[in-house]
C-alpha positions as protocol buffer text, in pm:
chain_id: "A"
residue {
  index: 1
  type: UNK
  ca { x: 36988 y: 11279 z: -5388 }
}
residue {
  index: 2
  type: UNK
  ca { x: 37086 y: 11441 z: -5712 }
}
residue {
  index: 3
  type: UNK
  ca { x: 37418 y: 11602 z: -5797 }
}
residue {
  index: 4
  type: UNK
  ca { x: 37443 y: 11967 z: -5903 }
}
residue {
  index: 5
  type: UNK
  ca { x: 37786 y: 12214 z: -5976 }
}
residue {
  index: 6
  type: UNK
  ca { x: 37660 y: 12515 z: -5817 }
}
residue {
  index: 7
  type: UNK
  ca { x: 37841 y: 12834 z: -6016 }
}
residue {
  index: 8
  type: UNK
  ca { x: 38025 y: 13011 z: -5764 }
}
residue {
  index: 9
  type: UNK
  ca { x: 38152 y: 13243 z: -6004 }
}
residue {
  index: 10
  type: UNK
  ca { x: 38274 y: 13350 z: -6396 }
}
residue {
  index: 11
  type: UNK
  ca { x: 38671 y: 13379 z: -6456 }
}
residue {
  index: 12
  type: UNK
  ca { x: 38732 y: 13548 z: -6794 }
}
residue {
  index: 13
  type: UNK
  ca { x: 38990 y: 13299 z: -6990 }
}
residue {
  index: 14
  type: UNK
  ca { x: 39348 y: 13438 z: -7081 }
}
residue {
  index: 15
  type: UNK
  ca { x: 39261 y: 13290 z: -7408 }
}
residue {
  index: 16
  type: UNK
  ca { x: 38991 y: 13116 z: -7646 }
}
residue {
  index: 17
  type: UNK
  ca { x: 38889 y: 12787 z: -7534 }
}
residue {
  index: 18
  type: UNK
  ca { x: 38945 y: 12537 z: -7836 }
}
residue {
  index: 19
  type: UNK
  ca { x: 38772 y: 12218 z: -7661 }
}
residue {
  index: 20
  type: UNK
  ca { x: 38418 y: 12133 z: -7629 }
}
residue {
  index: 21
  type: UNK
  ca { x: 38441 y: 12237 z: -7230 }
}
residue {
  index: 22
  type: UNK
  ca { x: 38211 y: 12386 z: -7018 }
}
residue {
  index: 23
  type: UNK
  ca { x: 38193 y: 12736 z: -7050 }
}
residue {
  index: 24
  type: UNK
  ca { x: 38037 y: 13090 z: -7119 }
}
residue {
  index: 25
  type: UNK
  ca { x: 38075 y: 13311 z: -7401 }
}
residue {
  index: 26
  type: UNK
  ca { x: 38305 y: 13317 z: -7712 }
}
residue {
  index: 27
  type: UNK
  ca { x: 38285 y: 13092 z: -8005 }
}
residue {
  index: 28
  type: UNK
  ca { x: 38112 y: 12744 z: -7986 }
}
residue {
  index: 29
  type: UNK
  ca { x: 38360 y: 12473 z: -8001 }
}
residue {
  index: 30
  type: UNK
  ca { x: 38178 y: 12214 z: -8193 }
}
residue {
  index: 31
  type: UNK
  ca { x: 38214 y: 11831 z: -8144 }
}
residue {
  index: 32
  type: UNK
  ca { x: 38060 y: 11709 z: -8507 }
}
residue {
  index: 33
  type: UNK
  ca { x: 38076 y: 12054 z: -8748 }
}
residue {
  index: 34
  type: UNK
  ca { x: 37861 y: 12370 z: -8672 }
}
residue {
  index: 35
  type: UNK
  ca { x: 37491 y: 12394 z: -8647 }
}
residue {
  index: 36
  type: UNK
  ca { x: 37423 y: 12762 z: -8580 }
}
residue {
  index: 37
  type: UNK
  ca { x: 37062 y: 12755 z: -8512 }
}
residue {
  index: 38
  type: UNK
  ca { x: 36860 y: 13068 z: -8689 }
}
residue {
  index: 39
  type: UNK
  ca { x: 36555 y: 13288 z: -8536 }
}
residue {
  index: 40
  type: UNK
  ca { x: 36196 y: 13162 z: -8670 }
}
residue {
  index: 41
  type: UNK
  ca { x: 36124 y: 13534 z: -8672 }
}
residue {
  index: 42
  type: UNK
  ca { x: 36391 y: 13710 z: -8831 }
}
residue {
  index: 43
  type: UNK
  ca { x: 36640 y: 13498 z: -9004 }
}
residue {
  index: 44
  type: UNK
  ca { x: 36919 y: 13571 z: -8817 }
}
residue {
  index: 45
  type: UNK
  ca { x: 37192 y: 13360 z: -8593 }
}
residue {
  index: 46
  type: UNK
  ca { x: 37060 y: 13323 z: -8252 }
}
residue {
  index: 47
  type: UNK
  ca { x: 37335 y: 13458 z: -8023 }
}
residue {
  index: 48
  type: UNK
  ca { x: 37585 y: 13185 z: -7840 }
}
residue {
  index: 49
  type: UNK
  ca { x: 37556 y: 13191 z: -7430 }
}
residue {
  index: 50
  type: UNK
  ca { x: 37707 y: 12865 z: -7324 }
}
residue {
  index: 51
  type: UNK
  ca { x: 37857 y: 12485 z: -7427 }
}
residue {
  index: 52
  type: UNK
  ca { x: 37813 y: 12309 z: -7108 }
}
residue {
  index: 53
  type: UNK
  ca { x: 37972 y: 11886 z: -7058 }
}
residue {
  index: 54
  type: UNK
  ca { x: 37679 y: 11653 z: -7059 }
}
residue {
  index: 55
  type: UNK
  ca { x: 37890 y: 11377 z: -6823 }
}
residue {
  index: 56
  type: UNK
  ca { x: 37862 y: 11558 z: -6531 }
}
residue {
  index: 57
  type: UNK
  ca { x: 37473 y: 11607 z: -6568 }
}
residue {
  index: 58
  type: UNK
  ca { x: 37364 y: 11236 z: -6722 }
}
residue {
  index: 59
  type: UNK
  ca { x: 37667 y: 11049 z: -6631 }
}
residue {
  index: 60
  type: UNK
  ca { x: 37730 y: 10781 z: -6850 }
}
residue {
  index: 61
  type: UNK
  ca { x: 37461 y: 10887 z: -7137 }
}
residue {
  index: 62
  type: UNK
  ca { x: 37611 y: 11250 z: -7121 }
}
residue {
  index: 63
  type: UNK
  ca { x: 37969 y: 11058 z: -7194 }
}
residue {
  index: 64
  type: UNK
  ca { x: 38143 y: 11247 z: -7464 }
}
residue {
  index: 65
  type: UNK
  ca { x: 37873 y: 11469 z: -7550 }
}
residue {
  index: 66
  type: UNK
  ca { x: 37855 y: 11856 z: -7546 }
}
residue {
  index: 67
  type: UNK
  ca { x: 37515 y: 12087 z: -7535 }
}
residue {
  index: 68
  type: UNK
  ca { x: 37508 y: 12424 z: -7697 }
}
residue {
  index: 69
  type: UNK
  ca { x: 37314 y: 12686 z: -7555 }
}
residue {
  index: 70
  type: UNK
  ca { x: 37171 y: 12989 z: -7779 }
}
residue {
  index: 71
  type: UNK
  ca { x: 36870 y: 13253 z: -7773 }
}
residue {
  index: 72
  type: UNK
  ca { x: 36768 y: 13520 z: -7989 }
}
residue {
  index: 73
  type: UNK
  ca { x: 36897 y: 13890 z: -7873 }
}
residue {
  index: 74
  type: UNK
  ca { x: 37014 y: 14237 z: -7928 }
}
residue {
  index: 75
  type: UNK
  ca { x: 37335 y: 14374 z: -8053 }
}
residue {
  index: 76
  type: UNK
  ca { x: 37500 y: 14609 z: -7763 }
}
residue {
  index: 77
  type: UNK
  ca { x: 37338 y: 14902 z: -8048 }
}
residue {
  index: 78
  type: UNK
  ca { x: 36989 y: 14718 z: -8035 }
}
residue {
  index: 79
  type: UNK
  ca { x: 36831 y: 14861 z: -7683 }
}
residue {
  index: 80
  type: UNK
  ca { x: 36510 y: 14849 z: -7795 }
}
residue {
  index: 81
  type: UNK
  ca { x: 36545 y: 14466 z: -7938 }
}
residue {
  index: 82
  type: UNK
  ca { x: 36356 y: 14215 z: -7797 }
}
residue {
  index: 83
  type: UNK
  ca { x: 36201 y: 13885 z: -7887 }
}
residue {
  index: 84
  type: UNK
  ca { x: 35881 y: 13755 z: -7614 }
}
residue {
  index: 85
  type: UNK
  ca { x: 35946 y: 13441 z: -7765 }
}
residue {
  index: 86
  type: UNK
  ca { x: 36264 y: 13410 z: -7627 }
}
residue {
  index: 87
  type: UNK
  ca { x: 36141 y: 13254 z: -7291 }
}
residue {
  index: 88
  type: UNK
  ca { x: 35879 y: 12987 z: -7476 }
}
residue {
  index: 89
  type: UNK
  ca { x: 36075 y: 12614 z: -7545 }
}
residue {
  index: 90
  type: UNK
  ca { x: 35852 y: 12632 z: -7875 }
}
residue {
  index: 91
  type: UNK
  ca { x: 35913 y: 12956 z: -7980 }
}
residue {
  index: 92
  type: UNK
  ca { x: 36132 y: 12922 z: -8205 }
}
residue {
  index: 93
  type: UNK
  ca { x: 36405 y: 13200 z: -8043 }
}
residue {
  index: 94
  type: UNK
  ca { x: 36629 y: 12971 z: -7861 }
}
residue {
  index: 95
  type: UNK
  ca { x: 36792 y: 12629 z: -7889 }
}
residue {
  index: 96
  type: UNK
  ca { x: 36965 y: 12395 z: -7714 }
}
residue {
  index: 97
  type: UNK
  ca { x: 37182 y: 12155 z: -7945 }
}
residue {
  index: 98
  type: UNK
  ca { x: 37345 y: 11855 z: -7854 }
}
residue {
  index: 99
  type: UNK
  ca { x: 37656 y: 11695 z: -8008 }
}
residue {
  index: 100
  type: UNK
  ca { x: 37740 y: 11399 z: -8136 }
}
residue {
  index: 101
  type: UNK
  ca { x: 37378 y: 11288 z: -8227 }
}
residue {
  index: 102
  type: UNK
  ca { x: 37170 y: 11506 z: -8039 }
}
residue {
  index: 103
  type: UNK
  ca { x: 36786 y: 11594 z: -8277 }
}
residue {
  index: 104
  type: UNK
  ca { x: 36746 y: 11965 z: -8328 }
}
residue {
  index: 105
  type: UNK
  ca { x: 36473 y: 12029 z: -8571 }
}
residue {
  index: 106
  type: UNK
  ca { x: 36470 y: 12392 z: -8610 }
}
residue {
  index: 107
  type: UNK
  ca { x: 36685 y: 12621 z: -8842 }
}
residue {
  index: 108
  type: UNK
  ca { x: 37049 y: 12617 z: -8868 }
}
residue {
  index: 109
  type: UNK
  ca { x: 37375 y: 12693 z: -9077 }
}
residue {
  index: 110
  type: UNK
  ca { x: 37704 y: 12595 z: -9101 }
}
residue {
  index: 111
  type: UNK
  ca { x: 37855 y: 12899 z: -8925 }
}
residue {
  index: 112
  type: UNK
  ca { x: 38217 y: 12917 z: -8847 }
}
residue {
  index: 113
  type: UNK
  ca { x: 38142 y: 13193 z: -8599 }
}
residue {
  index: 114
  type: UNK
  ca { x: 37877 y: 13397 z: -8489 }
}
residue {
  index: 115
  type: UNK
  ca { x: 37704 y: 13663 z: -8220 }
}
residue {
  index: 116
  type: UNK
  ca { x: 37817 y: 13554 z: -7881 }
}
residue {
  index: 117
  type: UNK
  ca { x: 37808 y: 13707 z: -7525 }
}
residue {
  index: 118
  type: UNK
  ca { x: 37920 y: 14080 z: -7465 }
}
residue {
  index: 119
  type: UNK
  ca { x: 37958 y: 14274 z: -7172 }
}
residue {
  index: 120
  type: UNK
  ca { x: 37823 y: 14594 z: -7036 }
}
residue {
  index: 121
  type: UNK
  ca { x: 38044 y: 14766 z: -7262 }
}
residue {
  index: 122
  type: UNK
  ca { x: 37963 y: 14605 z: -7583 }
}
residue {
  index: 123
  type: UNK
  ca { x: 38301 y: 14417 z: -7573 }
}
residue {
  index: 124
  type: UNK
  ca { x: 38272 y: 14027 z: -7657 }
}
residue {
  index: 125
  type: UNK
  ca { x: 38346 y: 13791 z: -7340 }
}
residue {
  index: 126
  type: UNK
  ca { x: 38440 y: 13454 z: -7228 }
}
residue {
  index: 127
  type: UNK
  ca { x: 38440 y: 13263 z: -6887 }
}
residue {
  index: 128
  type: UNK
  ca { x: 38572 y: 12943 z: -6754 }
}
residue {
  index: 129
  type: UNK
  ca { x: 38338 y: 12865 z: -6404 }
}
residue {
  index: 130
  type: UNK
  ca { x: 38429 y: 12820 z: -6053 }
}
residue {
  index: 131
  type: UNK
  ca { x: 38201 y: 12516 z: -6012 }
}
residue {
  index: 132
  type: UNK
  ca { x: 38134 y: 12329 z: -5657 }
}
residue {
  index: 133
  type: UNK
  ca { x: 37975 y: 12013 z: -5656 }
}
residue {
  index: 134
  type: UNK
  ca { x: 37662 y: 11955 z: -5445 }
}
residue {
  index: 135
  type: UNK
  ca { x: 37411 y: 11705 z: -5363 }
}
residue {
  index: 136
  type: UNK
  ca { x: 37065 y: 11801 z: -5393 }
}
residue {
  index: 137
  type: UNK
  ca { x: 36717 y: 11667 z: -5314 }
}
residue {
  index: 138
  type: UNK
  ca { x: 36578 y: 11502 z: -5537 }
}
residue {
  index: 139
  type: UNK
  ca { x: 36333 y: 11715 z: -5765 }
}
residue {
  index: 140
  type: UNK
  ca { x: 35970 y: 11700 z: -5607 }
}
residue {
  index: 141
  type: UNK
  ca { x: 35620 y: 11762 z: -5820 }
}
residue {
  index: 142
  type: UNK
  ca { x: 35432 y: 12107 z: -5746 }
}
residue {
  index: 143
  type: UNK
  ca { x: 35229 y: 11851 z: -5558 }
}
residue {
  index: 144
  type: UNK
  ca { x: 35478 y: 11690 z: -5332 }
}
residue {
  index: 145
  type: UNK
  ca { x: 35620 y: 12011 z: -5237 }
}
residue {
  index: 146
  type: UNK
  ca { x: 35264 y: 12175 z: -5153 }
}
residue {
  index: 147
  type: UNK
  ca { x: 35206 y: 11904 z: -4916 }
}
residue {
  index: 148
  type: UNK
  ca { x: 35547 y: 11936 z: -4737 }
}
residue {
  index: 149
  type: UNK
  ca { x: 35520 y: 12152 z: -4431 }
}
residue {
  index: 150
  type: UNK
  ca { x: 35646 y: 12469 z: -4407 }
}
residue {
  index: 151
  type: UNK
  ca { x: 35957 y: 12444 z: -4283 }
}
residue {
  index: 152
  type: UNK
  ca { x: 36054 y: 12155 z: -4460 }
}
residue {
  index: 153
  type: UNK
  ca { x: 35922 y: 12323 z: -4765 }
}
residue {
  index: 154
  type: UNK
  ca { x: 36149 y: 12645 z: -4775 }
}
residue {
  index: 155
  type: UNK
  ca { x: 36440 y: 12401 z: -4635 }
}
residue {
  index: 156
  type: UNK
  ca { x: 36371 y: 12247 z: -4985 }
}
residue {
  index: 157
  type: UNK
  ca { x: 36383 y: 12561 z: -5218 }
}
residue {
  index: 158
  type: UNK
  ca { x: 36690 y: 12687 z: -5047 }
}
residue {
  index: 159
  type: UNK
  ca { x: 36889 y: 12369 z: -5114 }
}
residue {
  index: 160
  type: UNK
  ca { x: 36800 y: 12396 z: -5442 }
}
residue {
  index: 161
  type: UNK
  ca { x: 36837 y: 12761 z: -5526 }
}
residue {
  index: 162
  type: UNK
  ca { x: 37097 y: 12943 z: -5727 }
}
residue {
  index: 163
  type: UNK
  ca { x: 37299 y: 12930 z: -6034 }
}
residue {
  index: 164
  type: UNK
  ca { x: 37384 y: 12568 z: -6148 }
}
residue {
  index: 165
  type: UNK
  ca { x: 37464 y: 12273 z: -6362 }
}
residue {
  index: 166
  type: UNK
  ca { x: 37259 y: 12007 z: -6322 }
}
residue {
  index: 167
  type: UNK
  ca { x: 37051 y: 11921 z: -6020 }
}
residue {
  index: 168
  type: UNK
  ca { x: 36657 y: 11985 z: -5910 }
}
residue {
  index: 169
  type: UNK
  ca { x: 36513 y: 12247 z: -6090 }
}
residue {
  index: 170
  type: UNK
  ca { x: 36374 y: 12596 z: -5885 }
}
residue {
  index: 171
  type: UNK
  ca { x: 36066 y: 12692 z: -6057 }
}
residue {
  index: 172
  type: UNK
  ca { x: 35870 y: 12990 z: -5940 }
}
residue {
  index: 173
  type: UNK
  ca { x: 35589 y: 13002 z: -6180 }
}
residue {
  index: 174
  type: UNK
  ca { x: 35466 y: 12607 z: -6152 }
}
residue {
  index: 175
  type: UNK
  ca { x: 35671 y: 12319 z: -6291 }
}
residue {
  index: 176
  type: UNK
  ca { x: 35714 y: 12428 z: -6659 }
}
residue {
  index: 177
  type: UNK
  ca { x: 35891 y: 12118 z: -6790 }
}
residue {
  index: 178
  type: UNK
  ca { x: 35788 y: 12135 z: -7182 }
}
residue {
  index: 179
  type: UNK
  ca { x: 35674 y: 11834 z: -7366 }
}
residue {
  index: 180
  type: UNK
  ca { x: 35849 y: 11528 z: -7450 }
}
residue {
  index: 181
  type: UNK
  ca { x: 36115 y: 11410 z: -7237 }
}
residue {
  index: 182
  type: UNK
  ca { x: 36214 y: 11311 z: -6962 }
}
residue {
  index: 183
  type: UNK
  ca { x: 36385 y: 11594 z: -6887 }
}
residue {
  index: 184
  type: UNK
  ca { x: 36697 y: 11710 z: -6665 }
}
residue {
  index: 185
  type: UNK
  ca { x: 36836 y: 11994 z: -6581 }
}
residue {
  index: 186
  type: UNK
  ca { x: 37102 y: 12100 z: -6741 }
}
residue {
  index: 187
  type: UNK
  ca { x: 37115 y: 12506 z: -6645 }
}
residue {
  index: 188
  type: UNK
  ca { x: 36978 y: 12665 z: -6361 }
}
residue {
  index: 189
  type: UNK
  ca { x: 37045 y: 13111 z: -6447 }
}
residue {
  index: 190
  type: UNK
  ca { x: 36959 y: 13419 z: -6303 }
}
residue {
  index: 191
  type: UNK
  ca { x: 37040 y: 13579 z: -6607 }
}
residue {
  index: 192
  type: UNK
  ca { x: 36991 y: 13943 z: -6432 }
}
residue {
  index: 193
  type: UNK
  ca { x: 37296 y: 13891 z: -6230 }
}
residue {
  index: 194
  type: UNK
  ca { x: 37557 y: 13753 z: -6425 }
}
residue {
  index: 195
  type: UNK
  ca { x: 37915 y: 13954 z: -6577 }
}
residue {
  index: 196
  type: UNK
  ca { x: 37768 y: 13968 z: -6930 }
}
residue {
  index: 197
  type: UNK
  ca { x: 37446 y: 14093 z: -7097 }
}
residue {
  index: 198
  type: UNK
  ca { x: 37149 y: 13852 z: -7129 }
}
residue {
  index: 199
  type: UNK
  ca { x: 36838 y: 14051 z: -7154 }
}
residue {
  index: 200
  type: UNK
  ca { x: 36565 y: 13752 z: -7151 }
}
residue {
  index: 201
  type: UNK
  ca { x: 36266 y: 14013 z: -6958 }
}
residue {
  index: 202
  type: UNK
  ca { x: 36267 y: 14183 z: -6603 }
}
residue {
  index: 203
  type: UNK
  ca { x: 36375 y: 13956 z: -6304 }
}
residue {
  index: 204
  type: UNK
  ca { x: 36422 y: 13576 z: -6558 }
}
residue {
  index: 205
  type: UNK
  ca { x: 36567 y: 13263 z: -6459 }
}
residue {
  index: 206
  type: UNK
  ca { x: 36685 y: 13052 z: -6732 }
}
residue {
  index: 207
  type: UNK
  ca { x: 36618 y: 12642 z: -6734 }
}
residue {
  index: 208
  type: UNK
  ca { x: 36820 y: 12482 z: -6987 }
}
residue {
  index: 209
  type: UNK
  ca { x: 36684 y: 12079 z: -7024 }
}
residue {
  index: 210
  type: UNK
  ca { x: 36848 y: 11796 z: -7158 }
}
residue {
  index: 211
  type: UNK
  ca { x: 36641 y: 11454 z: -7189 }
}
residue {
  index: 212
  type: UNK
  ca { x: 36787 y: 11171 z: -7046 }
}
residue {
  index: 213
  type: UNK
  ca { x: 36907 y: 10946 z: -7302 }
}
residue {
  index: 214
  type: UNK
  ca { x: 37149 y: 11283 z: -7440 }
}
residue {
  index: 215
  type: UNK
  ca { x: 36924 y: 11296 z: -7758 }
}
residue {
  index: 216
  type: UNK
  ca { x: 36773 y: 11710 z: -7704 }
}
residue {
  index: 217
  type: UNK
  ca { x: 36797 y: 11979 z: -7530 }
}
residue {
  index: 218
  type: UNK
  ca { x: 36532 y: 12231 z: -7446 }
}
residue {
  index: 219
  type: UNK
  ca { x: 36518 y: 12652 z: -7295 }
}
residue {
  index: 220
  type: UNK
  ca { x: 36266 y: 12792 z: -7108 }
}
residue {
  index: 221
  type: UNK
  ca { x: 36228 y: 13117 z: -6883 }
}
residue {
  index: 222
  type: UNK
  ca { x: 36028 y: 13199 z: -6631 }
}
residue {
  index: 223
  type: UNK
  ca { x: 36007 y: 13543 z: -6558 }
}
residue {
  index: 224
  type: UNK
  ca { x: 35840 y: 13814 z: -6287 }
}
């Protein structure tokens, strides 16, 4: 079994949240100084969607340690702004950065602020998270879950589905784990049905990875 905080919902904050706590939105709060990664493509701050505990996902590792989540993406005034990169770990159009001592090797500067989350009205946002913890089956191979039977097998996906911290991973489009590693899951998004704008493609589920020693972070979506 595997431990997951399903999201049962966003709560927008009476005011700024100054520690390095999970949530959505607003300004990073950075543990070590600020590392505002920068788009490989146009050399410009990726926008800030999350800062999410590591304890909670890699226990004792995760101790202490914070990871920042970011992807390249419009302005409200941008509709027609979009980066396909966005959804490749390598493309160089998101980041996930880990503090203290976490290895991120692409772009950044020493941003005080920067483009966060907005919502449908342009407005910036922030949200706390109604969290419920949950144990989970463990996270099976494409493989293992092929040769379930069927009943078993959907049991397995719904247990699994949904927004989340931490737990197995629902891929839909084959297990998409990038290189390196091993990885956990860190964030589990349906980014199409969340209180803010994050326009990542047409249906996408965000996987946010952290390895297991706390070191890096990866992003990846899979979309249909």
């Amino acid at each position: 079994m595997v431990r997951s905080l399903h999201i049962d919902g966003f709560s927008v904050v009476g005011k700024p949240v100054d520690t390095p706590a999970t949530k959505f939105g607003g300004q990073p709060v950075w543990r070590t100084g600020p590392q505002w990664p920068i788009s490989a493509a146009w050399d410009r701050p990726m926008r800030f969607v999350a800062q999410i505990e590591l304890g909670p996902v890699l226990g004792a590792a995760g101790e202490g340690k914070t990871a920042y989540v970011f992807v390249t993406h419009a302005d409200h005034e941008e509709a027609d702004f979009f980066d396909p990169d966005v959804i490749d770990p390598d493309g160089g159009e998101n980041a996930v950065i880990v503090q203290p001592g976490g290895a991120y090797t692409g772009p950044v500067r020493p941003l005080a602020t920067g483009p966060g989350l907005y919502g449908r009205d342009g407005s910036a946002v922030e949200f706390s998270l109604d969290l419920r913890p949950v144990d989970e089956p463990d996270p099976l191979t494409d493989a293992e879950l092929e040769a379930l039977p069927s009943a078993d097998r959907d049991g397995y996906l719904d247990r699994i589905d949904g927004d989340k911290i931490g737990g197995a991973p629902l891929f839909f489009q084959g297990d998409d784990r990038p290189d390196g590693g091993p990885w956990r899951l860190l964030l589990q998004l349906d980014a199409n049905w969340v209180p803010f704008r994050l326009t990542l493609g047409a249906s996408p589920r965000v996987f946010a990875l952290v390895s297991e020693d706390g070191a890096q972070g990866r992003l990846l979506v899979q979309d249909s």
